[in-house]
C-alpha positions in Angstrom: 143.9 76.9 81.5 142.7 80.0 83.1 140.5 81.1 80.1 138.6 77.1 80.9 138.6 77.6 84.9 137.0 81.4 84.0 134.1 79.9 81.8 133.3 77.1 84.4 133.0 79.5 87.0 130.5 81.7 85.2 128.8 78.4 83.9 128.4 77.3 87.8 127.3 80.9 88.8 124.6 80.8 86.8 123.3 77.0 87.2 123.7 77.6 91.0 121.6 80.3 90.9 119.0 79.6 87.7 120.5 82.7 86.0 119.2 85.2 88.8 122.6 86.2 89.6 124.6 87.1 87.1 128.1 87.9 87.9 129.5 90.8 88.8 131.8 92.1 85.7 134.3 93.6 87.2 135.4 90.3 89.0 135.9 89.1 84.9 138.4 91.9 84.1 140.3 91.4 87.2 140.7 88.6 86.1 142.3 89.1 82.5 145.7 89.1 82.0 147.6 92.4 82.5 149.1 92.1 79.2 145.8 91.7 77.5 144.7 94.7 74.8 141.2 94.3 74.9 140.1 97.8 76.2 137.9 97.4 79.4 137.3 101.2 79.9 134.1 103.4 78.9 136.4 105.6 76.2 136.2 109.0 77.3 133.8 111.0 75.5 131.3 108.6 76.5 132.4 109.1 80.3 131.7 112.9 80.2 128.3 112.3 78.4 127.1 110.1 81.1 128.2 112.5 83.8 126.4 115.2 82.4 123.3 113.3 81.4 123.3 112.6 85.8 124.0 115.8 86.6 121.3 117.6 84.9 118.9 114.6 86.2 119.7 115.6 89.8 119.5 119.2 89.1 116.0 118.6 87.7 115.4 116.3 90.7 116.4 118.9 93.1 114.0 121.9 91.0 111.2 118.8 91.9 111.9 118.5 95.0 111.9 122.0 95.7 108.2 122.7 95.1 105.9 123.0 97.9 104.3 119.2 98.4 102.0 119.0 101.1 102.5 115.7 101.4 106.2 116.8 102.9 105.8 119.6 104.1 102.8 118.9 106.2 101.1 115.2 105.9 104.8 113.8 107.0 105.8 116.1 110.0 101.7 116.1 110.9 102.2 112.5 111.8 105.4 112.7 113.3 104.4 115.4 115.9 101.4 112.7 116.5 103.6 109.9 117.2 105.6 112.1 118.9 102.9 113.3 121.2 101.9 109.6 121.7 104.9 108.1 123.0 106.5 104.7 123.5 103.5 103.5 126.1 100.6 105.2 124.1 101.9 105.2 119.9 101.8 101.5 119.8 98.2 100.9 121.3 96.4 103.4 119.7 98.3 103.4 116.1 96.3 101.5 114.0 92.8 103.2 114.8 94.9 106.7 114.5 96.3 105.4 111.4 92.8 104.0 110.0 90.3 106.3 111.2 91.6 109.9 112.6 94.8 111.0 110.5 92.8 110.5 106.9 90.4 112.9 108.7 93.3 115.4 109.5 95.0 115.6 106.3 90.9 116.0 105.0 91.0 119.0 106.8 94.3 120.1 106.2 93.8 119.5 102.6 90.9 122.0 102.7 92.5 124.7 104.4 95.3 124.8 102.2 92.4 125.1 99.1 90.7 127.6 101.1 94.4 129.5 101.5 94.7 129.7 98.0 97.3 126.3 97.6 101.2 126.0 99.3 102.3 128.3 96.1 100.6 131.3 97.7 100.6 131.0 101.1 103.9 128.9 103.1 101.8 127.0 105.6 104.1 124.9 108.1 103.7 122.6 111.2 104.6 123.5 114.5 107.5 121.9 116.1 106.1 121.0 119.4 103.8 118.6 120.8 103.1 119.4 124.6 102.8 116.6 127.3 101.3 116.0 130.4 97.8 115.8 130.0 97.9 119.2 127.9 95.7 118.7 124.3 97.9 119.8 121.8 98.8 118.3 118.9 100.4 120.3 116.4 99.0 123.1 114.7 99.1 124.2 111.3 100.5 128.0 111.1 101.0 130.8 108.1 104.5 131.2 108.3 104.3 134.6 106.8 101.8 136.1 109.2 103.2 133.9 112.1 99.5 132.9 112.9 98.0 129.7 113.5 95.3 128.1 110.8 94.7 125.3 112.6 94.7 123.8 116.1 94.8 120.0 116.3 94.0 118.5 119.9 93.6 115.4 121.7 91.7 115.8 125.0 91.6 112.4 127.8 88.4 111.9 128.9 87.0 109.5 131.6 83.1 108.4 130.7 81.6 106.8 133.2 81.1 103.1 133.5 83.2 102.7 129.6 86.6 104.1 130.8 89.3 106.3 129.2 88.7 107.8 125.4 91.0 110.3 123.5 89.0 112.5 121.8 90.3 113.7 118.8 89.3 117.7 117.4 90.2 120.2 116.1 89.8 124.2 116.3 90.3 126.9 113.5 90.9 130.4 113.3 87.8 131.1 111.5 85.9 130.4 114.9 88.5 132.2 116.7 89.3 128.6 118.1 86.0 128.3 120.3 84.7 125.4 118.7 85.4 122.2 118.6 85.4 120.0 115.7 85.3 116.3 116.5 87.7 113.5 114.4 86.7 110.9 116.6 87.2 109.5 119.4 89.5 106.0 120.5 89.0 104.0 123.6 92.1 103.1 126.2 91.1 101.5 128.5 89.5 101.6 132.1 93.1 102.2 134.0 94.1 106.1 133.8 96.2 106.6 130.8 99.9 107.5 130.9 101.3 111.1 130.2 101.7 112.6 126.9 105.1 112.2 125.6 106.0 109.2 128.1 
């Protein structure tokens, strides 16, 4: 009787759910009697092959993931020290443009210092940690963690034009100009009220 109510219950499974779901196996052995011989167990040789065969793909994994990648070691905490910067009251107005127009233009640059410095294999380039807040510019900047020297500056400045309002203008400085210069990103509009506080 059990072996019939066992079958109907795996028929109704999959009818109910047009074969999407099928059901979970180790309901199906739970279910078999105790005295029942049929072996349910992976035998053991096969147990220690599978166990080695994962540990030498995490191993390998972890040899990956240990290369530089600029993507995370700078792209990913670039944009977090943005967002950071921005703050609850500033990140969710001006996200989209940031995300459309000015960070493609950041990791542009970044992308070209890192050429310029020879690639992440020769040189261990970093982000720094802290935005500052206020109505101070910076961003981030992108440093040589081996000379403890910065690379790149990345700013935001507020300015007020008159008769349009509130912009943040988006630049950046390098060492290569001894940070004098600046070079524009671009620039996205506020509004006409003053703007909050960085970090707010």
């Amino acid at each position: 009787m059990k072996l019939y109510l066992q079958r109907l219950l795996i028929a109704s499974v999959a009818v109910l759910t047009l074969g999407v779901i099928s059901p979970n196996h180790e309901i199906w052995t739970n279910l078999q009697p105790k005295d029942d011989t049929r072996e349910t167990d992976i035998p053991n040789s096969s147990k220690h092959e599978l166990q080695l065969g994962m540990e030498d793909s995490i191993f390998e994994r972890d040899m990956f993931d240990s290369f530089p990648s600029i993507d995370n070691d700078l792209f990913t905490p670039a944009k977090e020290m943005a967002y950071l910067k921005f703050g609850s009251k500033i990140g969710p107005i001006i996200q989209n443009e940031f995300d459309d127009i000015i960070f493609p233009r950041i990791e542009q640059v970044i992308e070209e210092t890192v050429a310029l410095a020879g690639g992440l294999e020769k040189r261990r380039l970093a982000i720094t940690e802290k935005p500052s807040g206020h109505y101070s510019e910076k961003i981030f900047h992108v440093t040589d963690k081996d000379s403890n020297s910065d690379l790149i500056r990345f700013h935001v400045r507020t300015e007020k034009r008159p008769q349009d309002g509130y912009f943040y203008n988006f630049h950046y400085h390098t060492v290569d100009d001894d940070f004098t210069v600046h070079h524009s990103l671009g620039d996205i509009y506020w509004s006409k009220n003053t703007p909050p506080k960085w970090l707010s």
